[in-house]
N, C-alpha and C positions, 0 to 999 in steps of 0.2 A: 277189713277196709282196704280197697286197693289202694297200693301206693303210687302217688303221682310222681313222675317222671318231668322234669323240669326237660322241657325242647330244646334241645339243642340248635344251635345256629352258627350259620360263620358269617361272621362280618369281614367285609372288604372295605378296608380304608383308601378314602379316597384319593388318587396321586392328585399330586402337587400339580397346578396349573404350569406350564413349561413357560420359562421369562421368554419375554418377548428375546425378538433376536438385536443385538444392540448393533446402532451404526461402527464402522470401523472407525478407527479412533484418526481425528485430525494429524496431519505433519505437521512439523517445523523443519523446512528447508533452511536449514542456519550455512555460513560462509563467516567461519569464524574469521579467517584471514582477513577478507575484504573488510570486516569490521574494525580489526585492530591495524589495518596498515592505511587505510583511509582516514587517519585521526588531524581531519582537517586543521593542521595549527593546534595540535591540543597536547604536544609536548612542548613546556615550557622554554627548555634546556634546548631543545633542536632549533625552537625557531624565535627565541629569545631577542634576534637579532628585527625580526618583520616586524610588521607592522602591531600597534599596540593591539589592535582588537584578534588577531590570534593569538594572544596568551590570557583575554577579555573572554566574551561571551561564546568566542570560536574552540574554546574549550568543553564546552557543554555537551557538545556531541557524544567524544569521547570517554565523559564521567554518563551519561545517560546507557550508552554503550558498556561499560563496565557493570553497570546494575542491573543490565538488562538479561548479560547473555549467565548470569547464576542462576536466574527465574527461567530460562529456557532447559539448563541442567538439572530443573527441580522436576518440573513439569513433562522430562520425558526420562525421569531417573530407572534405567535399567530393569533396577530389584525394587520396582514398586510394583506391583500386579495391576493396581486401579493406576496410574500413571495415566496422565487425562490427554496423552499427545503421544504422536511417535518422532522422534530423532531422525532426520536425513542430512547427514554432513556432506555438504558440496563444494568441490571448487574446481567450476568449468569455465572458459571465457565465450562471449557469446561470438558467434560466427561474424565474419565482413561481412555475410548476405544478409544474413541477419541485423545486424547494425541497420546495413545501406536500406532496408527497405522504410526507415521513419528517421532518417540522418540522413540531412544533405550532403551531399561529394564535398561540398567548398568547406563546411563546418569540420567533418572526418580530416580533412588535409592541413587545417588550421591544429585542430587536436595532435594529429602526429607531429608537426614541428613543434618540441620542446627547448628549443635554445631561445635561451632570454628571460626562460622562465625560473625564477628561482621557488623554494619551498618557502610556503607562507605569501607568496604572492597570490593573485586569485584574477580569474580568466571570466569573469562577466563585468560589464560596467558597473554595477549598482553594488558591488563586492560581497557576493553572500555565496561563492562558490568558489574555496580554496584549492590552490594547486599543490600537492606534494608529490614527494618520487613517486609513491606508491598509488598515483588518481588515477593513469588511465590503465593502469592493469586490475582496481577492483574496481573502476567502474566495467569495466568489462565484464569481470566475474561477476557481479554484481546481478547483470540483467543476464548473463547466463544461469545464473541461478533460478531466475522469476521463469525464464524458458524452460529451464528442465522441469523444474514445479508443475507450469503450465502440461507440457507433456503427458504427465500421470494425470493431474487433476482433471483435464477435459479431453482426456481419450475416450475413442468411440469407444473401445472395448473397456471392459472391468479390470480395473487397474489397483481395486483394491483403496484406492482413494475418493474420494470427493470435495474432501475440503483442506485449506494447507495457508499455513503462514508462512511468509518466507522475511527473514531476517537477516538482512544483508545493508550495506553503506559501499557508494554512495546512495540516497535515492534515487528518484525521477520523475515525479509527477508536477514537478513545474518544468522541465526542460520539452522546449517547444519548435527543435533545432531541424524540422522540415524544410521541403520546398517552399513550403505555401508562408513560412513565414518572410522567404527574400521574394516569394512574388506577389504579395498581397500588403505589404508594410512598407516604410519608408520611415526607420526612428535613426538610424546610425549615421553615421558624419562620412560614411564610403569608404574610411580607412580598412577596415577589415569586413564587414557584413552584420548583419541584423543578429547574427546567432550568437554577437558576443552581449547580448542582450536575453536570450533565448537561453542558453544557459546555464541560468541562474535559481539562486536557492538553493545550492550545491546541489544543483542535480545533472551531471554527466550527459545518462545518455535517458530516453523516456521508456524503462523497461517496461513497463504492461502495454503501451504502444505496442515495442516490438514484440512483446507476446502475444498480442491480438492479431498482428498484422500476418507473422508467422502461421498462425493458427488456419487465420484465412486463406491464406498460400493454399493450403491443402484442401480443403474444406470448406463450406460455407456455414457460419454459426454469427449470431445475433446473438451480441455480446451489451452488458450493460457495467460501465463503471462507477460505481457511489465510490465517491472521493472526501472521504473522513476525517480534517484536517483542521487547527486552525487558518490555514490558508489556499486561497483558492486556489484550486487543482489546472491550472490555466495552461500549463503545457497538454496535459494529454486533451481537454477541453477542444484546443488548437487544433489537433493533429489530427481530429475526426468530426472538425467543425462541419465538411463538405460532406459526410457519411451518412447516412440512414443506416447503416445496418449497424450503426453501433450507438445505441443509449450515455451518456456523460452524464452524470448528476454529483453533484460539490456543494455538500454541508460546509460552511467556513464560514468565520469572521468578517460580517461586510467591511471594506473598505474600497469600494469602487467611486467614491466622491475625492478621495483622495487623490485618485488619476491619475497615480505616477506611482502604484505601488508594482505593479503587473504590464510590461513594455507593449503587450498588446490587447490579449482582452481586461476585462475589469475585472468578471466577476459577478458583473450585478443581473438582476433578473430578465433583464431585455434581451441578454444576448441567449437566443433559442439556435443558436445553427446555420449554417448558411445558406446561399442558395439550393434548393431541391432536399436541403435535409432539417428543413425548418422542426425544430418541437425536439430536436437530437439533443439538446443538449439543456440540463435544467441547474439555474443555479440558484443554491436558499442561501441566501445572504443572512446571518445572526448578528443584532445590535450587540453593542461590549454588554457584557455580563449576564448572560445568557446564560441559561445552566440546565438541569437533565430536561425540566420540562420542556424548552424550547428544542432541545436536542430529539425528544420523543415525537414531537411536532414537525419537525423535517421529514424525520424519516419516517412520520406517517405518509406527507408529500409525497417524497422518494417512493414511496410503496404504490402510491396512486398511477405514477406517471410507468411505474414497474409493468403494472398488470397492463397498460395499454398498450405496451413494448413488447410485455412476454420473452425478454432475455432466455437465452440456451447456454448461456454460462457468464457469470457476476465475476466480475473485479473488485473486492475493498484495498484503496488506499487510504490507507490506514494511518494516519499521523495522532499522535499523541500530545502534541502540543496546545490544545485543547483544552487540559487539565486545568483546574480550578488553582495549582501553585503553580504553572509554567508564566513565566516572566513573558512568554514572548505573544502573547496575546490576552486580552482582557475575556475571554471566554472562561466560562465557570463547569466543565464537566466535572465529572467525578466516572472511579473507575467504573463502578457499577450503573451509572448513564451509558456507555461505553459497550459491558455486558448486555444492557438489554434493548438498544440497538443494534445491535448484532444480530441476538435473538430474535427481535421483531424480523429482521430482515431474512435469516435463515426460516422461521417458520412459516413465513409467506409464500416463502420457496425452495421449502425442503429439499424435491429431487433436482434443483438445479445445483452442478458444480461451483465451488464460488474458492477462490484464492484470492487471499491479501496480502499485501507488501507493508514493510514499512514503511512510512514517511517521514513526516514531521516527528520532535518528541527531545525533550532538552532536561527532564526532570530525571530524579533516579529511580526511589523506589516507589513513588506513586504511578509513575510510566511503567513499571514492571507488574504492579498491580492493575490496571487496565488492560495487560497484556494478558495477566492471567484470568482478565475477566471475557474478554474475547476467546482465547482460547477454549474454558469454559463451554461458552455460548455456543463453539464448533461443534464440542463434543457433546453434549447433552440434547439437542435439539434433532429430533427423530422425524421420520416419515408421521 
């Protein structure tokens, strides 16, 4: 009987499907300086002597600040391989020209005379914008930070970025210290001009302003800002009331019936833009206690008004004061509300560039967990 011969065969195993290719990982333009030497009144010992509310609530900055920047050292730690961010340490101040193109002359000349001003005093009427030694050199740095950011993140060429937080103090997205607000306003008594009203909210100078406006210097790009805050984003609002080419949109806390929170716009939904740039500018005003679902409902809005714009590069000002335990508004977020507005708004529009600043944000470690829920959102969220 022959013998059967079992057939041999060679099997090839299958290769592994090749991972997709992942987005390059988010920045964090940090300006550790500007952080710790802008601590608006929030040494007890230094300014002991000012007024009660710097050693009050004007401390909050810099305890938010202190929780903030060990979650920025987590999140871009060296010797982590998954590390969900990269590290860019900056500290540049931003140019005169730079400034002067969304800074009135009369406002810049009032800022460089510092005699009379002592630390712990504060330079807007409404007192929500402290002066110490160290205000107008990181305000400067400040928004030279948000420029150099800008730079990488909406260069024509491949820069290796696309998306970037920048965390720096002071703010800017309530300071609204243009032309248009001494020639279009009349709130000030003539002693000094309308911009010691302008501002305010500790915000210096208006960096994503001047980072749009720079931008355009060169270039022309149609720009859209979601302004993520408890409070309404009313400087930068201001500065491109008269613009089309640039989108304004500000999730925040209504309070435009109040009408005297904000020296010139409110806030409320009427105000669409000014002459020739009507629809420029959207504001979702949230009732107190508002929380992720009303938040997902804006920035559904926000997405709407998105697509009929077609922005070639996004702004988020980004305030954290929003949170569900921040004192300084009756809004109810949560970090992960936070996370996935972000998300919505990156997967809407993957290939566009998008950099956020910080703003608002008074809490410690639930403002760090928002932070890491945004950053997150940068990183994960693919073509």
């Amino acid at each position: 009987m022959q013998q059967l011969k079992r057939k041999r065969t060679t099997r090839t195993l299958d290769k592994p499907a090749p991972l997709p290719p992942q987005p390059p990982r988010p920045r964090i333009y940090l300006d550790e300086a500007t952080c710790r030497a802008h601590n608006a009144g929030l040494d007890a010992a230094a300014y002991n002597a000012s007024t009660s509310e710097a050693t009050g609530i004007w401390d909050l900055p810099f305890r938010a600040t202190a929780a903030l920047l060990p979650r920025v050292e987590h999140l871009t730690a060296a010797d982590a391989v998954a590390a969900p961010a990269e590290l860019v340490r900056v500290h540049v101040e931003a140019k005169d020209e730079d400034i002067a193109r969304v800074t009135s002359a009369k406002y810049r000349a009032w800022l460089a005379r510092d005699e009379g001003r002592t630390p712990g005093s504060f330079l807007d009427r409404d007192k929500t914008t402290m002066w110490t030694e160290g205000t107008l050199q990181a305000a400067r740095c400040s928004a030279g930070a948000v420029l150099d950011a800008a730079e990488h993140v909406f260069a024509t060429s491949d820069s290796g970025v696309r998306r970037a937080f920048v965390v720096v103090r002071p703010p800017g997205h309530h300071n609204s210290c243009g032309d248009i607000i001494e020639d279009y306003f009349d709130v000030d008594d003539g002693v000094e001009g309308n911009f010691v009203w302008g501002c305010h909210g500790g915000c210096i100078y208006n960096n994503v302003a001047m980072a749009i406006r720079k931008i355009q210097s060169e270039r022309r790009v149609r720009f859209a800002v979601v302004d993520l805050d408890a409070h309404f984003g009313d400087g930068t609002a201001l500065h491109f009331w008269h613009d089309p080419s640039v989108l304004t949109i500000s999730i925040h806390w209504g309070q435009s019936e109040a009408g005297n929170m904000y020296p010139f716009l409110q806030g409320g939904p009427d105000e669409r833009g000014g002459e020739g740039a009507e629809g420029a500018c959207l504001n979702l005003p949230l009732p107190d206690d508002s929380d992720d679902v009303a938040l997902a409902t804006a920035m559904n809005n926000a997405l709407m008004a998105l697509r009929a714009f077609q922005p070639e590069g996004i702004f988020v000002a980004c305030g954290f004061d929003a949170l569900d335990v921040d004192l300084s508004s009756p809004l109810k977020f949560t970090p992960e509300g936070y996370g996935k507005a972000l998300t919505a708004l990156i997967e809407a529009y993957p290939g566009v560039p998008l950099l956020a600043t910080w703003e608002g944000g008074y809490t410690t470690m639930r403002q760090a967990d928002a932070f890491e829920q945004v950053i997150y959102a940068m990183r994960h969220v693919t073509h």
